[in-house]
N, C-alpha and C positions, 0 to 999 in steps of 0.2 A: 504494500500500500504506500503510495507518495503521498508528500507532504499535502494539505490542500491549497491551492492556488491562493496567492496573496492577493489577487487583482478581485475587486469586485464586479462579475458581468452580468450587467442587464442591458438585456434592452429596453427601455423607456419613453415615454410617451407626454406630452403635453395636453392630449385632447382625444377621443374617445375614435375606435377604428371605423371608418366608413365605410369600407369596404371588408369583404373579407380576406383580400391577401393583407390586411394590414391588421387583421385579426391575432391575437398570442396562441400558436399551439400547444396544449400539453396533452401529454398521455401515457400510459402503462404500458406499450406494449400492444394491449386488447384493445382496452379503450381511448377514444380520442377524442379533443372537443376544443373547436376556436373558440376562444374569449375576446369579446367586442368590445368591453370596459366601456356602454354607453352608461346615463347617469339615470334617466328615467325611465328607458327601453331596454333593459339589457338583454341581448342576445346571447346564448352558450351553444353550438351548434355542436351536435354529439353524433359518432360513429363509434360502431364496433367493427374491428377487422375482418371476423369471418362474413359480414351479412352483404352477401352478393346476387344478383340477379341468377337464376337458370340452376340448374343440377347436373350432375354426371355428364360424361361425353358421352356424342354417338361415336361409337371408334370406326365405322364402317359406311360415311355418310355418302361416299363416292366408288361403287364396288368399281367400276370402269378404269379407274383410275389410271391402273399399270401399263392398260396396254397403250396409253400414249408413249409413254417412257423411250420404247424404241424409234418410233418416228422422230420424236423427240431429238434425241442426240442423233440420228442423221442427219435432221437439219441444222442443226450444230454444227458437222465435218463440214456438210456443203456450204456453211456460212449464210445459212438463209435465217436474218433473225427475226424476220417477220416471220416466220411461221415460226419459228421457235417460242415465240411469244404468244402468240394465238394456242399452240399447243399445251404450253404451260398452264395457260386458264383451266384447262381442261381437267385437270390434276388436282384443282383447289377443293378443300373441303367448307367446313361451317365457320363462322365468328366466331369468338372467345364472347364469355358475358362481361358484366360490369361489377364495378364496386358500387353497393350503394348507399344513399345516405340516409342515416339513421332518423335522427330528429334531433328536432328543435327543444332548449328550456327559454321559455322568456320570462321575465323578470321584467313589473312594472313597478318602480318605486315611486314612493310617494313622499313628496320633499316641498317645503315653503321655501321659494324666495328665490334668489338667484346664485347658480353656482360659481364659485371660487375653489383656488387654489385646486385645480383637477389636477393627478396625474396618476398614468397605470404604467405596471412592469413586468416582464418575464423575469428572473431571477434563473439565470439558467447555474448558480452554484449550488440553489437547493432545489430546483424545480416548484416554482410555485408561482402564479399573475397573480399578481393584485393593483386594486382599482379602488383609487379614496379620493374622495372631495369633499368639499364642506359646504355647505348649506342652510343659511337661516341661524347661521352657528353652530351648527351641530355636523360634525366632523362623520363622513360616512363610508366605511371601508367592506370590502369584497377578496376574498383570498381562496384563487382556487388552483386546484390540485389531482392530478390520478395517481392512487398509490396501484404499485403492483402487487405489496404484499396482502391489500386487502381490498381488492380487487374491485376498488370504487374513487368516483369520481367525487372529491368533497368541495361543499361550498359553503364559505361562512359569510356571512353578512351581520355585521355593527353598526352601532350608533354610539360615538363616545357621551352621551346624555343620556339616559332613561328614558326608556319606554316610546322613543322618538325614530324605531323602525314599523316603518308602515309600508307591503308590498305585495303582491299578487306575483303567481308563477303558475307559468302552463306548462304542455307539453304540446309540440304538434307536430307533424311529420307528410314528406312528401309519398311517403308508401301509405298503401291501404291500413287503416287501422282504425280501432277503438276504445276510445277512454274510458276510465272508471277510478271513483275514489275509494278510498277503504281507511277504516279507524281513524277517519275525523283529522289525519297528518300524512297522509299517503298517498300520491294517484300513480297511476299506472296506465302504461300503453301497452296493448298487446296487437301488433301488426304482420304483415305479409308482405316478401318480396316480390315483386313480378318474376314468372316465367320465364320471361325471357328482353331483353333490352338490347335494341339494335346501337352497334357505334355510333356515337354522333355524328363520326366526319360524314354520315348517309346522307345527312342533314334531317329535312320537314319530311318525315313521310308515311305512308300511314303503317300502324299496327307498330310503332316503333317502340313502344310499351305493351308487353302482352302479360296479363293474369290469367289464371285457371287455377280452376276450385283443387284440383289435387296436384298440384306443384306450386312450387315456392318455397322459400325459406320463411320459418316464421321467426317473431324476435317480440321479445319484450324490455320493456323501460321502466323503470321505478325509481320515483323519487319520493324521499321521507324526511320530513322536517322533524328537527329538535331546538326547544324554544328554551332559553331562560328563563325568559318570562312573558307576559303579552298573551293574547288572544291567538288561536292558530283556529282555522277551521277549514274545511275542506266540500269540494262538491264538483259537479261535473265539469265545471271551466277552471279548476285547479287549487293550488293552496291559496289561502287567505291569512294574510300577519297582519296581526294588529296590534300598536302599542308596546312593541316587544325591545329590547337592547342589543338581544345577539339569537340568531339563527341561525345553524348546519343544515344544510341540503345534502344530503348522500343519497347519490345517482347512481343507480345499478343499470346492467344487461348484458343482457343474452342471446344469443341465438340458439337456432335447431342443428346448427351446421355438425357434421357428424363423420366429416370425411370425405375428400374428392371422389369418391367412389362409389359415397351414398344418397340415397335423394333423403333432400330434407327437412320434406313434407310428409313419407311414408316412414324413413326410417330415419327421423331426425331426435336428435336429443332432447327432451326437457327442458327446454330456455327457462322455462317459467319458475320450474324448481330450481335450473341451477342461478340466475340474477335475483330468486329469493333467498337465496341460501346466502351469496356473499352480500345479500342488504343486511341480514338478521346479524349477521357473523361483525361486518363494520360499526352496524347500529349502536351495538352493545359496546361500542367504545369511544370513548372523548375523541375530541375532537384532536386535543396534542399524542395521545396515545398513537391514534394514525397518520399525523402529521409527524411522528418522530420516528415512527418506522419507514414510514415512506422516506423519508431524509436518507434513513440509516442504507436502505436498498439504494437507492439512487445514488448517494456519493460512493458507496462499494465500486459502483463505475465510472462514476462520471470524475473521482478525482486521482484515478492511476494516472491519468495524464492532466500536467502544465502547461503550459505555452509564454511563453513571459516575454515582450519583446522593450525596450528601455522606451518608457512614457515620460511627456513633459506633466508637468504637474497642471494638476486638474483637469488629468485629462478624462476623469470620467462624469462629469459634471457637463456635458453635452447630450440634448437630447438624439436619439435616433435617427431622427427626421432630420435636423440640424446635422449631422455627422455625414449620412447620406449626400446629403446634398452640396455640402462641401467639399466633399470628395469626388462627388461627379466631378466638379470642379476644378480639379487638381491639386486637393487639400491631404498632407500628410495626414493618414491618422492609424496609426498602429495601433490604437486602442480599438480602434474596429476591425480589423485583421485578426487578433487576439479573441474579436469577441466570435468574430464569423467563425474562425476554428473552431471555437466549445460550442459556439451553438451549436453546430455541425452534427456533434459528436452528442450533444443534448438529443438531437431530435433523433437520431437513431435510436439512443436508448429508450425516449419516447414511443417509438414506433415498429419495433422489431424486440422482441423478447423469445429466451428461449422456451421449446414447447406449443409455443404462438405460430401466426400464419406471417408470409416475408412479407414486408414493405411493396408496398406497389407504387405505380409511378406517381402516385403524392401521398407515397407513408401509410400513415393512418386515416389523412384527411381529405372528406370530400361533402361537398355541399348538394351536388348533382346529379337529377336523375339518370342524365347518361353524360357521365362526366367524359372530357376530352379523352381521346384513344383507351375510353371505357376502363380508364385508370387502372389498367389490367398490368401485364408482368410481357413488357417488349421486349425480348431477347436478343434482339439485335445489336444491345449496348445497355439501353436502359437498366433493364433489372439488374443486371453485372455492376452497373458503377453503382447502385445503390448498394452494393457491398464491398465496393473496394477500400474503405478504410477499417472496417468492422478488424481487421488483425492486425495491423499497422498503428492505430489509434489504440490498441489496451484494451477489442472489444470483440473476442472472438468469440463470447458463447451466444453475441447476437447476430452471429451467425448462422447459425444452427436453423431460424428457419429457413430463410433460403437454401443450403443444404437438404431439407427434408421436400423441399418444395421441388429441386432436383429430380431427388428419391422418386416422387409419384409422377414426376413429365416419365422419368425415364420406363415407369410401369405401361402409360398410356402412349408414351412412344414405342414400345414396341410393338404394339398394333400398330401405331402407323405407317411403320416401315415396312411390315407386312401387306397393308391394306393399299397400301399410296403406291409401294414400292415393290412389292414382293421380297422384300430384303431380311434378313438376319439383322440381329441387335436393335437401334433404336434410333430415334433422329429425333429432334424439333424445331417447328420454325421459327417465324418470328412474335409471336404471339402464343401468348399464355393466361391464366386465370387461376382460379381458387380450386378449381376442378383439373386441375394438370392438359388442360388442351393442347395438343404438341400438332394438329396437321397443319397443312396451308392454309393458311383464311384467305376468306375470298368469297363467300357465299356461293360455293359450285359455278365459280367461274367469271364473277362479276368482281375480282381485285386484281390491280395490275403486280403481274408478277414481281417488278420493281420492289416490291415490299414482299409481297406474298410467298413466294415462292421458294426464298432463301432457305438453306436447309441445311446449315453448319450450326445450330441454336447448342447441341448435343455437344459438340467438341468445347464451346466457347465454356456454357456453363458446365461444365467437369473442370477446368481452371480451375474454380473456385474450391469442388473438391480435392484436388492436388494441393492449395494455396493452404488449405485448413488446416492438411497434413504437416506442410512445409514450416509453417509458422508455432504449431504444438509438439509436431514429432506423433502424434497419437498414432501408433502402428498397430493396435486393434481397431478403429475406426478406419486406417487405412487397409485394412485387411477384410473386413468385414463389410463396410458399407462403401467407400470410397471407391476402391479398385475395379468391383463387380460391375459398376455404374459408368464408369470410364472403359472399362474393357467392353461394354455394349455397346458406346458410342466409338469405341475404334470398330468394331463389327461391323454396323454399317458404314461405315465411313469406308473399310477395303471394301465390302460389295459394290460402293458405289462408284470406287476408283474406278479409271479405266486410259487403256493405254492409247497416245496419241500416237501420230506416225513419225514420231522422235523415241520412240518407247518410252517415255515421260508419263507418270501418272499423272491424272487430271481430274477435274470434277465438269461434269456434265449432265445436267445443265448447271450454268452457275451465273450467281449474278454476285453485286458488292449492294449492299444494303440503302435501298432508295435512293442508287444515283444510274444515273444513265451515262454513255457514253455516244458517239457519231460515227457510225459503223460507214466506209466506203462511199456510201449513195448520199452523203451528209442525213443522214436519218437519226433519231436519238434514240436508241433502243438499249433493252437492259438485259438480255439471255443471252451469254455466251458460255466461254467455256474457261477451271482456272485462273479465278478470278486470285488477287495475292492473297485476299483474306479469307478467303476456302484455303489456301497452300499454308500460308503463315499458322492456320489453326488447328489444322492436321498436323505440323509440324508439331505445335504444342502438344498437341493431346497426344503423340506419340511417343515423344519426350520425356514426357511427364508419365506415362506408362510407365516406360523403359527404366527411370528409376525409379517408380514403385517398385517394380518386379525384381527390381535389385534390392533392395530394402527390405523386401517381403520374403526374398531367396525361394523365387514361386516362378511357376509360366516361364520357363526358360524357354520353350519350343515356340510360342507366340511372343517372347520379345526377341528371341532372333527374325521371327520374320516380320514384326515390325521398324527394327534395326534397317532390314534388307528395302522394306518400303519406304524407309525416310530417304536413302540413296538414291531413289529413281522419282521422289516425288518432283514436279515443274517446278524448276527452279525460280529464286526473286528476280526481278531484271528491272535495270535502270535503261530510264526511255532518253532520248533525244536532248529532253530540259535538263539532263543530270536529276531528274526525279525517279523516287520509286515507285515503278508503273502499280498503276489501279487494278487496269484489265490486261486480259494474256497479250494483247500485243498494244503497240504505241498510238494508240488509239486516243481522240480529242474527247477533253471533258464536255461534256453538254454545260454543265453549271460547275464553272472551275473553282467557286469560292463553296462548294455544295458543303451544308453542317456536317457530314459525316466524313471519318477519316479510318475508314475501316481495312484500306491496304498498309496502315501504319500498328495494325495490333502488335506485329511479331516488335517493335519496339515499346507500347505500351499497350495493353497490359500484358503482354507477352513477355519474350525474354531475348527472342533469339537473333533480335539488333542492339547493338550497344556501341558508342563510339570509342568505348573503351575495348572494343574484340570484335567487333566486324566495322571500321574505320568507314569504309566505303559504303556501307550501305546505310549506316550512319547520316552520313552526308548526304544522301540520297532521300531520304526521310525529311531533313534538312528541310530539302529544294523542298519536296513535297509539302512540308510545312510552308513554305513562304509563298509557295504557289497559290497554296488556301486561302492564306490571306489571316490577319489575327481578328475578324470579327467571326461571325456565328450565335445559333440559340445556346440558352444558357450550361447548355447540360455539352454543348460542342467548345462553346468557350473551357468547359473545366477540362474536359479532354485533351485539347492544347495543353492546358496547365501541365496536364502529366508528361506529356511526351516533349514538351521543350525541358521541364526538369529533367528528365532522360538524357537527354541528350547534355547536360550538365550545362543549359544557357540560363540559370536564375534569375536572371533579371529581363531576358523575355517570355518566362513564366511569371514573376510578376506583373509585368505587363498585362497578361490575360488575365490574372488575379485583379485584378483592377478595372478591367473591364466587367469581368464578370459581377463586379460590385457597384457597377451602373444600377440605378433607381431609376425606374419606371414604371410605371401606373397601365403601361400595354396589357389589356387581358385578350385579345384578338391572338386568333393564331397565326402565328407567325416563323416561317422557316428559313429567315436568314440573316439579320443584321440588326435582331430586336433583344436578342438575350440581354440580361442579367439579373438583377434583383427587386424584391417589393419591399415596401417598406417595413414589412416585419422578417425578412432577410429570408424570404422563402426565394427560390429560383425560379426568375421568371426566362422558361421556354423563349417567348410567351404562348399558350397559358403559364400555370404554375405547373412544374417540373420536380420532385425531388430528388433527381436522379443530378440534380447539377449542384445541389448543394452536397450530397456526399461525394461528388467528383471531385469539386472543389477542396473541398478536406483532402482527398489524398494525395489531392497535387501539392496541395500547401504543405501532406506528412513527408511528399518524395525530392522536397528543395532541401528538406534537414536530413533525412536518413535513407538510403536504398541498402536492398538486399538480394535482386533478383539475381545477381551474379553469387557466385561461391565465396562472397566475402560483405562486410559491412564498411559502407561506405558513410562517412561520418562527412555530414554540410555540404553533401556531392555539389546543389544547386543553390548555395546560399546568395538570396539579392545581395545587394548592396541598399536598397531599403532598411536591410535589418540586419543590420551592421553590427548589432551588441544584443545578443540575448540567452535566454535558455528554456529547454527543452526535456520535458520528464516524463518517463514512463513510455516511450515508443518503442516495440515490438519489428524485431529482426527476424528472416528464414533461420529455421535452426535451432531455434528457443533459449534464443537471446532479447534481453530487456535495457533499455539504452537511455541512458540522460546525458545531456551534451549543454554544454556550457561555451561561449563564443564572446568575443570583443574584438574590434575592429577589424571586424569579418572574417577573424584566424580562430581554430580552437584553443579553448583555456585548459579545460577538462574533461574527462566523461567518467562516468559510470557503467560497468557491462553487467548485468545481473544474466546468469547461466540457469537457466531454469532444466537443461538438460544434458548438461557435462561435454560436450561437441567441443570440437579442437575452434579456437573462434580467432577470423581472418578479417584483421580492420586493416580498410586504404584511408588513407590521411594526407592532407594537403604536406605538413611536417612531421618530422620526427618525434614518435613519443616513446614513453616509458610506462609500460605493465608494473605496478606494486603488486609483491607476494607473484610472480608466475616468473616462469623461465620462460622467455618471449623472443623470436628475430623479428628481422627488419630488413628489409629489402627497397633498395630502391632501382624505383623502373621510370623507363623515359616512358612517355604516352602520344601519341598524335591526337589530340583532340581537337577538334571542330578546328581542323587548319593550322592549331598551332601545336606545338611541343611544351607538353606540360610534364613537370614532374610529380608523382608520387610517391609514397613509402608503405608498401604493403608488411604489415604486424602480425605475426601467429603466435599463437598460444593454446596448450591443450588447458581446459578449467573443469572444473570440478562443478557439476548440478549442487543447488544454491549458494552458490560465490558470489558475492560482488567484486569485482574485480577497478581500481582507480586508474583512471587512465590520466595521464600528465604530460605536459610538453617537454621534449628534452633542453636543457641550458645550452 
């Protein structure tokens, strides 16, 4: 456990949110709910993670499917990509459903006279908003919270005078449902999901919300008031306070959800029992008793990691809004860097808990019956950066649901590999849901393969179980659940290879995810063949096999012939511009500045470019980056972030850091030059994104520490913005624990804490010295980015729980 952070972060507010991206998130985990901090309307807008539109897959929506496959890659060889595209349709299965939104609490207070002195805050060191102002003289506070341990969402509301709270509170919600009060301090919703919810992007159209009487998820809500003192009474339009000092709300729910696999409407769980069980279980406790357990679980995580960067004084004495906007501007302010990091790293813990359902493309939160790209789990990048910092940040057991979330694509992907494909093992595309949907989406033929059709989702997400391993060491999890699940996704992946007339394995058909290219006839088309980021991610997933299977002292017959396959797969190639090509041949961008950079994974979040050991292709990357261009939506901006810290340029990683912390009020969708942030530091796409605010964290984690090579790399990409600081509790491959200590932009100090005894390999700008270990020191020239740079690579065998002082040499 580190120290806890000496800096105090909040974000703060002078006036009440108008919107809801300027709303405060908090939650458990399960539960979620923006807080509006208005003064006489308050709004709490509440979800729970599992309550989604629709039930189970059809695993067999398109039995025809296969036999295009071969026309298919003939028009492939013959380069006809008009028919390769028309073809492709033909292959698509069903939609993914939505996430949907729970309901509403409102709050109308009753106050004389005119307000002063307003202000509300997220407090992301304890997790908790609050919202006070004063009115008529009497001073009026709001303090709320989701604990995990007690699995409720609490609201207190005060009056520092007697008997001078006066307020009404409903519930109401966009799903079908029905109210009811009970014991005179209690009401209750018990509601129903729709069927089925078409994507938004369909736009206006009919039946795009369907109900039926025996489907749906059902869900219930409960809220229970406790009074000091004052009148409480209760009836069909909600609670009633009157005359009262101080009031808790404890906000329970539930769903029926009962499993990807199960419906559940027929065979769903008890909501009802289980959101009364944890009302009864909360109720029966004060209000500080939940409030101090909650503290206790939440800084368990939230304070393994610091961030400290050197502040001028008073630098936290600026509102949000004001800090924001100054910085558009081109206002130093490291106190917002500092806070963007934690919050970061707040809102995961928030919104991903172990045992729970993964974060989807906005976390926990959603207002919307069919929220933008049905705020489902997009495989193509999305869901992945919303866990790229979860090990790197000090937070891998919020991990673990996406990991499990994995687990069940990979069950219903093996049907589709069958179904779609006729294939062994498993695949999925680019869309996913609560229910593990892995085919093409497309509504049987009506989605442009451009997105649709993409079918590397299997190799990408299995990273993450390789990354689990790398970062714990856990060789029962890699043994038993990891491996099995990555060995299925190499299964289809060799069925699917196939040899070019270079004897080059390829992928066919293949596309790079929602960009297009100018195929000969200037046409813009997206189905060819080989694409880098099909190559770059077989590479991984094979890789990453190969030392399991070393690690595990398993499967020696299948990782030689994986070995065998990594040597003939299509190799990377650099085109004309000194870039690294997109598609298999030198082929013109259709939209050169396009948000997606998905021929760049094998550099981030890959491994298998580095400018430290493949120089040239490095460089290549490079071009590719500058060709991009440094704008993009917000979740492309943090993706820059990573891959120019890769490439060791800090301070054109800052750069996107910076951009990505543009304020703007854009809720319109937008895909190209609108990213960055809302005023309560959620990532604006635009829409809202959360996938760019946990990108952004791990760009910001990859400018202080990497570890994707066989060693630790201590301030690889450190700006020159931040020039004097430190860093505690970041997590190394290998299970290593890392605090790094800097001034004027050189290392002072670090820390290594050995969680698993591994021989442990740090590169350093300079020369240091290991206390207590017998350590060498190597120095090696480097060619980076054009010039010759030196470093000093460090080994040492350590001993599992060591800390180990790491110091400058004189």
């Amino acid at each position: 456990m580190q120290e806890k952070p000496s800096t105090s972060l909040k974000l703060w507010y002078e006036e009440p949110a108008q919107e809801w991206v300027e709303a405060m998130p908090i939650g458990n985990g399960r539960l979620g709910a923006m807080v509006f901090g208005r003064t006489s309307d308050e709004l709490i807008q509440l979800n729970e993670e599992s309550l989604w539109t629709g039930g189970p897959v059809e695993l067999n929506p398109n039995p025809d499917a296969p036999k295009y496959l071969p026309p298919l890659r003939q028009a492939l060889f013959d380069e006809d990509y008009a028919k390769a595209n028309d073809l492709s349709k033909k292959m698509q299965g069903k939609y993914t459903q939505s996430y949907a939104p729970m309901g509403d609490i409102h709050i109308q207070q009753q106050y004389e006279g005119e307000v002063s002195e307003y202000y509300r805050d997220l407090d992301i060191n304890s997790s908790i908003a609050t919202t006070s102002f004063k009115a008529n003289g009497v001073k009026y506070t709001r303090e709320v919270f989701a604990s995990a341990p007690d699995q409720v969402i609490v609201v207190r509301l005060k009056a520092d005078k007697k008997g001078m709270l006066n307020f009404d509170s409903q519930f109401s919600s966009l799903l079908k449902h029905r109210l009811e009060d009970k014991d005179n301090n209690t009401i209750i919703l018990n509601g129903r999901a729709p069927a089925h919810a078409e994507p938004n992007y369909l736009g206006n159209i009919n039946e795009a919300i369907v109900y039926k009487d025996d489907e749906g998820m059902r869900f219930q809500m409960i809220c229970k008031a406790k009074t000091s003192d004052g009148d409480l009474t209760t009836d069909q339009e909600g609670l009633h306070i009157r005359n009262a000092t101080e009031v808790c709300l404890y906000i329970s729910a539930a769903s029926s959800f009962n499993g990807f696999d199960k419906c559940p409407f027929k065979e769903g769980k008890d909501e009802q029992q289980i959101a009364s069980n944890f009302l009864d279980k909360a109720y029966a406790k004060t209000y500080q008793q939940i409030l101090k357990t909650h503290q206790i679980d939440y800084k368990n995580l939230f304070d393994r990691v610091s961030f400290e960067l050197q502040l001028d004084e008073n630098a936290e004495n600026i509102n949000t809004t004001q800090r924001l906007e100054d910085y558009l501007r081109g206002g130093d302010d490291k106190y917002l860097e500092m806070l963007y990091f934690q919050y970061n790293r707040y809102l995961l813990i928030s919104c991903s808990r172990s045992g729970g359902i993964a974060a989807n493309l906005q976390g926990i939160w959603n207002k919307e019956m069919r929220p933008p790209w049905s705020a489902n789990y997009t495989t193509n990048i999305n869901a992945q950066m919303n866990y790229w910092p979860a090990e790197i940040t000090n937070l891998s057991e919020l991990h673990e649901p996406f990991l499990k979330q994995i687990q069940n694509m990979a069950i219903n992907g093996k049907e589709t590999a069958k179904n779609f494909y006729g294939m062994e093992g498993w695949c999925l595309h680019h869309n996913s849901d609560i229910w593990a949907q892995t085919n093409p989406v497309g509504n049987l033929g009506q989605g442009d393969p451009v997105w649709a059709n993409w079918m590397m989702g299997a190799p990408w997400v299995s990273q993450h179980l390789f990354e689990h391993y790398a970062f714990t060491g856990d060789i029962e999890y890699l043994s038993k659940e990891a491996y099995p699940v990555m060995k299925g996704a190499a299964e289809f992946v060799l069925n699917w290879l196939v040899e070019d007339k270079d004897g080059y394995l390829i992928t066919a058909p293949s596309t790079s995810p929602e960009n297009t290219f100018i195929d000969p006839q200037g046409k813009n088309r997206s189905v060819s063949v080989a694409m880098t980021c099909d190559m770059v991610l077989i590479h991984d997933l094979f890789t990453n096999l190969i030392e399991s299977s070393i690690a595990l002292d398993t499967d020696k017959d299948f990782r030689a012939l994986l070995q065998e396959k990594l040597t003939k797969l299509y190799p990377l190639q650099i085109g004309a511009k000194g870039n690294l090509l997109e598609w298999h041949k030198d082929f013109e961008d259709s939209y050169p500045h396009h948000r997606h950079i998905s021929h760049l994974i094998g550099l981030h979040p890959g491994r298998q470019i580095s400018p430290l050991k493949t120089p040239k292709l490095a460089e290549a990357t490079r071009r590719s980056l500058e060709l991009r261009g440094d704008e993009g939506t917000g979740w492309a901006l943090a993706w820059k972030i990573n891959t120019w810290a890769r490439l060791l340029e800090g301070d054109h990683a800052y750069l996107l850091l910076r951009n990505l912390l543009r304020v703007t009020g854009n809720r319109s969708t937008e895909y190209n030059n609108s990213g960055g942030s809302y005023r309560n530091l959620f990532c604006a796409h635009p829409p809202f994104q959360i996938d760019g605010n946990f990108g952004g964290l791990a760009g910001m984690t990859e400018m202080l520490l990497q570890s994707q090579l066989p060693e630790i790399h201590l301030l690889p990409a450190l700006p020159q913005a931040w020039a004097n600081g430190e860093v505690r509790g970041l997590c190394a491959r290998n299970g290593f624990e890392v605090d790094i200590k800097w001034k004027d932009q050189k290392l002072v100090k670090a820390n290594i804490l050995s969680k698993l005894g591994r021989t442990c390999i740090l590169r350093t700008d300079l020369p240091i010295n290991v206390k207590d270990a017998a350590f060498k020191t190597e120095k090696v020239e480097s060619l980076v980015n054009n010039k010759n740079k030196t470093y000093f690579i460090t080994s040492f065998d350590s001993e599992k729980g060591k800390h180990y002082q790491i110091s400058m040499k004189q």
